[in-house]
Backbone as JSON Lines, residues from 0, in Angstrom:
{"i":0,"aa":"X","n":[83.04,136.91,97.81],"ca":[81.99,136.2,97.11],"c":[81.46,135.09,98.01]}
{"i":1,"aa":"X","n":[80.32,134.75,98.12],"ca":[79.77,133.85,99.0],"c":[80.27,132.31,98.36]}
{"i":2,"aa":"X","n":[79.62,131.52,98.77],"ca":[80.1,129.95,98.48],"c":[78.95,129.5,97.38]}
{"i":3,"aa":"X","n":[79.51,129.09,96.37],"ca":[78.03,128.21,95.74],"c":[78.11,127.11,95.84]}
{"i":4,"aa":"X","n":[77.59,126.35,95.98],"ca":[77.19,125.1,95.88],"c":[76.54,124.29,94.48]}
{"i":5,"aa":"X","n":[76.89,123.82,93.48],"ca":[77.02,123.15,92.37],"c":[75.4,122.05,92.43]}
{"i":6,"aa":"X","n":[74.29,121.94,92.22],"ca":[73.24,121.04,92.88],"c":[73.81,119.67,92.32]}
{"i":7,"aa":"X","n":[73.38,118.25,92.8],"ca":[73.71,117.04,92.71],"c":[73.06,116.53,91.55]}
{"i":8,"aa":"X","n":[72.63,115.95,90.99],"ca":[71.57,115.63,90.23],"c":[70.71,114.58,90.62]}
{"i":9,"aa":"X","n":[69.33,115.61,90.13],"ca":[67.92,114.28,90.55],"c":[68.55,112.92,91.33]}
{"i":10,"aa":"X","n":[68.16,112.29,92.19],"ca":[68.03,110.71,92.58],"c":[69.51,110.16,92.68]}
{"i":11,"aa":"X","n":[70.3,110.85,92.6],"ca":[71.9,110.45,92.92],"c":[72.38,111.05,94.0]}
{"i":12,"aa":"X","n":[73.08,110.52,95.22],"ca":[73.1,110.88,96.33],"c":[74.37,109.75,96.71]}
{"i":13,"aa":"X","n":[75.08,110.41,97.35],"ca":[76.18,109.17,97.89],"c":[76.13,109.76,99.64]}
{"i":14,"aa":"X","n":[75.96,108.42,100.42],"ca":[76.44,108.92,101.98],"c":[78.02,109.07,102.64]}
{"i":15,"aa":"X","n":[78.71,109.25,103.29],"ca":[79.34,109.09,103.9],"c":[79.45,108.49,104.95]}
{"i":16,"aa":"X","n":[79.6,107.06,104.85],"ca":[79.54,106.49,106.01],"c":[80.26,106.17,107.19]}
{"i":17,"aa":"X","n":[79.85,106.14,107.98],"ca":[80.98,105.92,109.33],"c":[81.68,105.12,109.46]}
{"i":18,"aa":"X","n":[83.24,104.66,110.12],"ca":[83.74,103.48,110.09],"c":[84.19,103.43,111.52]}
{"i":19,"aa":"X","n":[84.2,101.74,112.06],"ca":[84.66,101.59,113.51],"c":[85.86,101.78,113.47]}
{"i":20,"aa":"X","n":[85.99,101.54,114.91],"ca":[88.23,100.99,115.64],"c":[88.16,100.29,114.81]}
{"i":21,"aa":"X","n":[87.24,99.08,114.84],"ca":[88.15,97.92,114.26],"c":[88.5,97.44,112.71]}
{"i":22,"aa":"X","n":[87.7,98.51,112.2],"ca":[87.31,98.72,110.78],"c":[89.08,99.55,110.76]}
{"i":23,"aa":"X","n":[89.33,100.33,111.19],"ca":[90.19,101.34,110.87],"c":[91.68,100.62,111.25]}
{"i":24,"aa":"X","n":[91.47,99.62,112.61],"ca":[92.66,98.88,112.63],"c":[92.73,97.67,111.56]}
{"i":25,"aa":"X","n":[91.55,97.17,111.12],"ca":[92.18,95.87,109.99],"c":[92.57,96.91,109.0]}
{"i":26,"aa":"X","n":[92.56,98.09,108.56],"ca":[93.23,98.93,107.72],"c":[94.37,99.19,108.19]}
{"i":27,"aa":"X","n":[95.16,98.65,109.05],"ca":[96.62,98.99,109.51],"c":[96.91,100.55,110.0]}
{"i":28,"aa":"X","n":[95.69,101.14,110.47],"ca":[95.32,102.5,111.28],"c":[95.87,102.1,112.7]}
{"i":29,"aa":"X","n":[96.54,103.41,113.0],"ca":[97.05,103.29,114.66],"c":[96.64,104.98,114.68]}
{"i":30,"aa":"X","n":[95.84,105.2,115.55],"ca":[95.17,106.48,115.72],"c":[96.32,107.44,116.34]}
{"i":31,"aa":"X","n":[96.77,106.77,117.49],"ca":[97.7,107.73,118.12],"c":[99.23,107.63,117.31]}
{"i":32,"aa":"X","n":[99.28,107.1,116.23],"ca":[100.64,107.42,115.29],"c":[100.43,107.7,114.41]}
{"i":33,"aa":"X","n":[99.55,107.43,113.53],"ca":[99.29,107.83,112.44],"c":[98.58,108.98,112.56]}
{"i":34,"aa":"X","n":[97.32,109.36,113.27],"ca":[96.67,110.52,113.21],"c":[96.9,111.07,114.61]}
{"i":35,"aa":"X","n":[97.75,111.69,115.25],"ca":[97.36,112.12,116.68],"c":[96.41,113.21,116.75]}
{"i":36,"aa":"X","n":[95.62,113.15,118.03],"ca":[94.74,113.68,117.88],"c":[93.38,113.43,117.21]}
{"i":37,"aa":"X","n":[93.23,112.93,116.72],"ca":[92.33,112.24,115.71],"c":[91.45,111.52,116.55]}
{"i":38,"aa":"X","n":[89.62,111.56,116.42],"ca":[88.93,110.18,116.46],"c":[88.15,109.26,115.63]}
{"i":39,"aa":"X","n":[87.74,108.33,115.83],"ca":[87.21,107.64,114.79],"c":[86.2,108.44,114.05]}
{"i":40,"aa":"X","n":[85.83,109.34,114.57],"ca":[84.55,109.99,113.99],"c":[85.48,111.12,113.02]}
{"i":41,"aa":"X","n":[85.96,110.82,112.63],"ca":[86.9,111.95,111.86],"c":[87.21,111.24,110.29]}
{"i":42,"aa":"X","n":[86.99,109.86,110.51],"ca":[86.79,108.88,109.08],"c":[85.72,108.47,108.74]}
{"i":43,"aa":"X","n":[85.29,108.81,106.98],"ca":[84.07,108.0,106.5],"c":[84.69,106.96,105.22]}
{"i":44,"aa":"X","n":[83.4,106.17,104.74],"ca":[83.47,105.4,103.72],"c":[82.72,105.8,102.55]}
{"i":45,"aa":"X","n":[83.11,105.85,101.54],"ca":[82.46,106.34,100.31],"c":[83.01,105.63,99.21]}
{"i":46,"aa":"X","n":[82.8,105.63,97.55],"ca":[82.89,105.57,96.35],"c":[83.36,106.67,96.19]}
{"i":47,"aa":"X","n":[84.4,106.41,95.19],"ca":[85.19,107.23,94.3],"c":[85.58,106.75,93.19]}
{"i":48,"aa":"X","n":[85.22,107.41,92.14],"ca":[85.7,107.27,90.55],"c":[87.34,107.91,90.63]}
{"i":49,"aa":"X","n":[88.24,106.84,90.11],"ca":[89.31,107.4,89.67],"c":[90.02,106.74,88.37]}
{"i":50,"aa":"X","n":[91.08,106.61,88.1],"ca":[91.95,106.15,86.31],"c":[91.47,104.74,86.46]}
{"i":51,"aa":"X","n":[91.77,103.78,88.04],"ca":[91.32,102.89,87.63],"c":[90.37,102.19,87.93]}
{"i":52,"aa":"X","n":[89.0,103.07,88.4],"ca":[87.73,102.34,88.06],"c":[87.12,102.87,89.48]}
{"i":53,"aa":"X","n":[85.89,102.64,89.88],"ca":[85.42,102.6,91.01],"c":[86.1,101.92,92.25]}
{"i":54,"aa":"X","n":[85.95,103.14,93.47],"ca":[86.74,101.8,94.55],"c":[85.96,102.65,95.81]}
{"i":55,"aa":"X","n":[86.09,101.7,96.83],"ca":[85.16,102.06,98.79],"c":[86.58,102.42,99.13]}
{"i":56,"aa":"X","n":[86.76,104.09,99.61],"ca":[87.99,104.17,100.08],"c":[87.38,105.0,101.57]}
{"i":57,"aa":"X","n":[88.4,104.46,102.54],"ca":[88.32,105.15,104.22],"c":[89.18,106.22,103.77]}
{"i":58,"aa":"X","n":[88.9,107.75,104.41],"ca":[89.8,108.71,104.08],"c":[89.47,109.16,105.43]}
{"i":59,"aa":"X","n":[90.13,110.11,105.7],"ca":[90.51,111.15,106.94],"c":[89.84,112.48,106.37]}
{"i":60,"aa":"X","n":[88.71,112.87,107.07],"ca":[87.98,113.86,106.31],"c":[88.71,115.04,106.51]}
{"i":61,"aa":"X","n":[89.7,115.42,107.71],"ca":[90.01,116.7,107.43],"c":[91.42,116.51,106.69]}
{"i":62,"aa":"X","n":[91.94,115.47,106.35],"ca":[93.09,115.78,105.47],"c":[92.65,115.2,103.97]}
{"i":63,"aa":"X","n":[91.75,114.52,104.19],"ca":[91.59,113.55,103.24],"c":[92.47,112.64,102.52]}
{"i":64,"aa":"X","n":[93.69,112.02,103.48],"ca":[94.38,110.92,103.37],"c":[93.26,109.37,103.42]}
{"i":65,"aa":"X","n":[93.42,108.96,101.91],"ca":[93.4,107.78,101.95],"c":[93.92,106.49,103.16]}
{"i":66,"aa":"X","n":[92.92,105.82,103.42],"ca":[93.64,104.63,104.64],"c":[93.31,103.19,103.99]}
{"i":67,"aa":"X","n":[92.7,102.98,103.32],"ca":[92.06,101.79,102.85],"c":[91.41,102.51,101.21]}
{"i":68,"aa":"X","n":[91.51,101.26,100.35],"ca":[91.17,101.37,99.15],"c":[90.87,100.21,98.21]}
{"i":69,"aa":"X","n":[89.93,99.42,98.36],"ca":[89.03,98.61,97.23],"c":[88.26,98.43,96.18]}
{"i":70,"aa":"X","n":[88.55,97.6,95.23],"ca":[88.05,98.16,94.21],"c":[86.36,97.73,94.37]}
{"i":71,"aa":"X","n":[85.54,98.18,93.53],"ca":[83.88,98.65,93.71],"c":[83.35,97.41,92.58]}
{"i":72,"aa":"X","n":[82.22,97.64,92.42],"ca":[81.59,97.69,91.09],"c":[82.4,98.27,89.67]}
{"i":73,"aa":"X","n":[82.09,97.6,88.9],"ca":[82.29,98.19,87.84],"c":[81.61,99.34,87.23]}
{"i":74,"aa":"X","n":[80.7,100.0,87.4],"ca":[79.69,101.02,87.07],"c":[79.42,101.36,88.26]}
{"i":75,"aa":"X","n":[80.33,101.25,89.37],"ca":[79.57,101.8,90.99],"c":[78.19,102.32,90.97]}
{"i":76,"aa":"X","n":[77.86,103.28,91.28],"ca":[76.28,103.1,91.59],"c":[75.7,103.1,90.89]}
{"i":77,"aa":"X","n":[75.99,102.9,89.55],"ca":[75.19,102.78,88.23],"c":[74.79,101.63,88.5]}
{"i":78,"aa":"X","n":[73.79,100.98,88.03],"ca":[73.15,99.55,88.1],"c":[72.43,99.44,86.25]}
{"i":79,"aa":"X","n":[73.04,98.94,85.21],"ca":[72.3,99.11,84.34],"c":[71.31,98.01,84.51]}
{"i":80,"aa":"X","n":[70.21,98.07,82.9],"ca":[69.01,97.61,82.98],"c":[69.93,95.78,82.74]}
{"i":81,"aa":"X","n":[70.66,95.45,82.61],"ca":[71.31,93.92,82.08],"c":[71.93,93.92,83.77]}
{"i":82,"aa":"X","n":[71.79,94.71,84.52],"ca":[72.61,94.24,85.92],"c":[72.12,92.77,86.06]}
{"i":83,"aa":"X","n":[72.77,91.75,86.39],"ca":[72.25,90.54,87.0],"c":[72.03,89.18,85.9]}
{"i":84,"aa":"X","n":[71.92,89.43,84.85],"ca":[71.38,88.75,83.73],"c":[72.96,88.06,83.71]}
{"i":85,"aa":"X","n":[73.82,88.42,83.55],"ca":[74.68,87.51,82.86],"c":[75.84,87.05,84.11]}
{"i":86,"aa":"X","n":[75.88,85.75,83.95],"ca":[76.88,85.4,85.04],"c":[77.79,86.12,85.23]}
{"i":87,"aa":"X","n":[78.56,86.12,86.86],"ca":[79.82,86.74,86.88],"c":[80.87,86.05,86.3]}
């Protein structure tokens, strides 16, 4: 069976963004122990919904080991129409 692909919906789009050395070492990353073989171009940054809430996690795209994990927004890329109105 070929591959399908599931479409995204309208105007929602998340990137994968790139992360440096030094991005990956203040994450307590050591390339040649932790990943041998591995280069920086082998980690992105993204949003992920999980139990407890939105968070920007660095993962290892071909294993997809977590390296770093912060929590987000509360509604991550949701922005409702009250975004901003009420103090933090």
């Amino acid at each position: 069976m070929g591959q399908r692909r599931a479409p995204a919906a309208p105007g929602i789009s998340t990137e994968r963004e790139p992360v440096t050395a030094e991005e990956l070492t203040a994450a307590g990353v050591d390339l040649e122990r932790d990943f041998p073989g591995a280069t920086v171009d082998d980690f992105r940054r993204y949003p992920v919904l999980s139990e407890g809430g939105w968070f920007t996690v660095i993962k290892h795209q071909k294993t997809l080991v977590t390296v770093s994990r912060e929590p987000w927004d509360l509604f991550g890329p949701i922005k409702p129409l009250s975004y901003g109105l009420l103090p933090a």
